[in-house]
Residue, then its C-alpha position, 0 to 999 in steps of 0.5 A: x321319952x313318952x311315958x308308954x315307951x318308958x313303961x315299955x322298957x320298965x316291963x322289959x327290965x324286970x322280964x329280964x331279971x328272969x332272962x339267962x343271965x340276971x342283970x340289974x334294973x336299967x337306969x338312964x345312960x346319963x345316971x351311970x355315966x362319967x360325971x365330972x373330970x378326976x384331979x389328975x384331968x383337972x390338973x391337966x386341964x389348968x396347966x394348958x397355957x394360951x401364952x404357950x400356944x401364942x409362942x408356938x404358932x408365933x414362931x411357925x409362922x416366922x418360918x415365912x412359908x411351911x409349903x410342902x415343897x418349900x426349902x428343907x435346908x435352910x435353917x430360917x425358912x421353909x418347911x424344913x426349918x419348922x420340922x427341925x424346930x418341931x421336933x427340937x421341942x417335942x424332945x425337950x418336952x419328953x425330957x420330963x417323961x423320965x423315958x416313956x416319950x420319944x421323939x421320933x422324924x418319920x421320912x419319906x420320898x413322895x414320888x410324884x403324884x398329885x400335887x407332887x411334881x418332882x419327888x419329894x421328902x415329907x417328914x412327920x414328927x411324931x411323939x410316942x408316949x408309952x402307956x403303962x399298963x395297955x401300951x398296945x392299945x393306941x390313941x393320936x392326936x395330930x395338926x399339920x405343920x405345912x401351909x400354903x397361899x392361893x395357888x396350891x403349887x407356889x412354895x415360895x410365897x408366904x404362908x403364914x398358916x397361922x389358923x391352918x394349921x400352926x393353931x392345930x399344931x399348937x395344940x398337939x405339942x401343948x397336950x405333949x408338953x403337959x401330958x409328957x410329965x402324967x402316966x397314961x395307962x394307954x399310949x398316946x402318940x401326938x404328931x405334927x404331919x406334913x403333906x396335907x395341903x397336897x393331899x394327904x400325904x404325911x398322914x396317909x404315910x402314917x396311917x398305913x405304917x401303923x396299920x402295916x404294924x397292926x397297931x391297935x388305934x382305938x382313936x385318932x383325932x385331927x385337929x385342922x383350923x382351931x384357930x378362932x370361935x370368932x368367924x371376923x364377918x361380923x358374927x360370933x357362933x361361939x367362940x366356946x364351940x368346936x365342931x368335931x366331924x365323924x362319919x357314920x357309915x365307916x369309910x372302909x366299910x366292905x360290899x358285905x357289911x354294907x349289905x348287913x348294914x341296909x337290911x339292919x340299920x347301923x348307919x349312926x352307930x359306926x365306931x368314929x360315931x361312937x367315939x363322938x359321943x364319947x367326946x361329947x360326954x367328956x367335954x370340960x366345962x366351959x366347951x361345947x362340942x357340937x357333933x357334926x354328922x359327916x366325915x367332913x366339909x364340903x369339899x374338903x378333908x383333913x388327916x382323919x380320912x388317912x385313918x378311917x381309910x385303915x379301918x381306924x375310929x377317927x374324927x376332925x375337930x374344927x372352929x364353928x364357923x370358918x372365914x375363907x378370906x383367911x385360908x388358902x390366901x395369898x397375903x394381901x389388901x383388896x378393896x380394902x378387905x385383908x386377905x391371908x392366914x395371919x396370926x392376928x385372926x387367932x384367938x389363943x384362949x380359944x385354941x387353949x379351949x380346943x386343946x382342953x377338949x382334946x386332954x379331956x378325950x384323950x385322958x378319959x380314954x387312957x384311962x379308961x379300959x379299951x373298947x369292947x372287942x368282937x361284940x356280936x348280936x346273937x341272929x341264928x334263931x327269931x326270939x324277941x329275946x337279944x342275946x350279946x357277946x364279947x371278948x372279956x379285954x384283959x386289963x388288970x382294972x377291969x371291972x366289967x361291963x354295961x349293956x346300953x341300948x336306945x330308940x332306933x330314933x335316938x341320937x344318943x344312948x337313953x338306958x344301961x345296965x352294968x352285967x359284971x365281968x362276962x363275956x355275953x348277956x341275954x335280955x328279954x328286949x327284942x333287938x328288931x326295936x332297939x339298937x343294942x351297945x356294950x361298954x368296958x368299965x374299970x374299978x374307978x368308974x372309967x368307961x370306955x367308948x361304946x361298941x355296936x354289935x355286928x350280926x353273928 
């Protein structure tokens, strides 16, 4: 930051101690933040076994094809058989929850549509870890379980779908294994989703079911091809890299919100956008999340999309840098070039990396108190003092909250200021220059995402 505006915010801190609600001096963002992983994530962190993750994708891929339309009663092969064995393990892993997991197939008749030709049943699996203090407060986690080959219609030929997306299923069911055994203080629900190489279809079915229940998810992660760092081209970005997409202006937002939104900016400051920064400060060592600015690729889309379409923060976590010769192929030789989604293009270690990033975030959100609620920005009089409020959450360990804020040019949060358990705050820093944020922290230090303030 240059030296005047520095200067600037030093001469607004002070001014503010004589504000309406006196608040400390503000310090950088970075010198209150989360600082390194607890023992419990630690711990957690360690017991992520590779071999595990190989045994689980290994054994996806043996079911031939995991099509969406492939044979749901044959006990070697197809989709069905994968379902039966995803949900066989999810339960012996919620064996040593002492009941706070259950294990639950979440059916339903697709009608035809899209890529459906003939009504079709598509079966999520779904593991719910009950929190223990906010239970109600909601974090998922998911991979998809079908696959498919060249023509997206052929449910007979095999698709191995080893990086897309046995990787990101792999990773789902190894944070349940670990997780199951470890008290959450908000639920976590890790699910295994069909029907995506269709259209969505098993996560849309879910996001609607919990939005129907007015299920307060905070946050919802998709993990879809997280199978290799290594691009097998030749180059190698990073296999200690993973891209997490998250949009800016939020998929749902109204015609209103969106007038709001072109007179006052906001475009970087959405809830998915928040949570990824959120993940980018919780990263364990030895990973690298690189934030991508969209909602997702080029001409593509994942199970996120099903919940942003809700209203939900959500974001996809895929490998830096993809190799199309090993997605949506048909297994074969040509020119001397394999072609397929084979296993031996998976690199374990690295899923393993991507699946401590993914404890990482959902632990420190668990932990954490939930994000602020109803935050609003004071805009009924021209003052160029900025005035905030929130609902105060209710959780037990709640300690309070901070007032962040940064240049409207800023990627990330440069300044906070912790202003004690209330529910509003004034400071003498003029909205019209800064973009504003507040953020809930618990008696342990933990802070949750942040939320942006609407107009009001």
């Amino acid at each position: 930051m240059a030296k005047s505006t520095r200067r600037t915010f030093l001469t607004a801190s002070a001014a503010a101690v004589a504000a309406p609600l006196a608040v400390p001096a503000a310090v950088p963002a970075a010198a209150s933040g989360r600082g390194k992983a607890g023992p419990e994530l630690r711990a957690i962190l360690r017991e992520i076994d590779p071999d595990r993750i190989r045994a689980i994708v290994e054994r996806l891929v043996a079911f031939g094809t995991r099509h969406t339309l492939s044979a749901q009663d044959d006990p070697v092969r197809g989709i069905g058989a994968a379902r039966d064995w995803i949900f066989a393990e999810l339960q012996s892993y919620a064996a040593a929850s002492g009941g706070r997991m259950t294990v639950e197939l979440d059916s339903f008749i697709q009608p035809v549509s899209n890529r459906i030709p003939v009504p079709t049943r598509i079966t999520n699996v779904v593991a719910t870890l009950r929190g223990s203090v906010t239970p109600e407060r909601v974090y998922v986690v998911t991979g998809h379980y079908d696959s498919r080959v060249t023509d997206v219609m052929d449910a007979t030929s095999d698709a191995p779908g080893a990086d897309d997306d046995a990787s990101g299923v792999a990773v789902i069911m190894e944070l349940a294994r670990v997780l199951a055994a470890r008290t959450p203080e908000a639920t976590l629900i890790f699910a295994a989703v069909a029907g995506e190489e269709q259209g969505l279809y098993g996560s849309d079915h879910l996001a609607q079911k919990y939005k129907d229940a007015g299920t307060d998810i905070q946050a919802m992660f998709s993990n879809d091809i997280v199978g290799t760092g290594d691009a097998h081209d030749g180059t190698r970005p990073s296999n200690r890299t993973v891209r997490l997409f998250v949009e800016g202006v939020p998929t749902s937002e109204t015609a209103a919100e969106a007038t709001t939104r072109k007179s006052v900016g906001g475009e970087n400051d959405g809830p998915s956008r928040q949570l990824g920064r959120f993940v980018k400060e919780v990263e364990p060592d030895g990973m690298t999340v690189r934030e991508i600015w969209r909602r997702d690729r080029y001409l593509r889309g994942s199970d996120h999309i099903s919940f942003l379409l809700r209203g939900y923060p959500a974001a996809r976590f895929t490998e830096p840098r993809e190799n199309f010769n090993h997605e949506h192929q048909d297994v074969r030789v040509e020119d001397g070039v394999q072609y397929g989604d084979l296993i031996e293009f998976c690199d374990f270690e690295y899923i393993a990396r991507v699946a401590r990033v993914n404890a990482a975030a959902l632990w420190s959100l668990s932990q954490a108190p939930g994000t602020p609620k109803g935050v609003v920005i004071d805009t009924t009089q021209l003052t160029n003092e900025t005035t905030l409020r929130w609902q105060v959450g209710t959780e037990p360990d709640l300690a309070g909250y901070e007032l962040v804020w940064r240049e409207t040019t800023a990627p990330a949060w440069t300044h906070s200021r912790a202003v004690g358990k209330v529910g509003t705050v004034t400071v003498d820093i003029s909205k019209d220059n800064v973009f504003f944020g507040i953020r809930a922290v618990d008696t342990d230090g933990h802070r949750s995402p942040v939320a942006a303030p609407k107009p009001g």
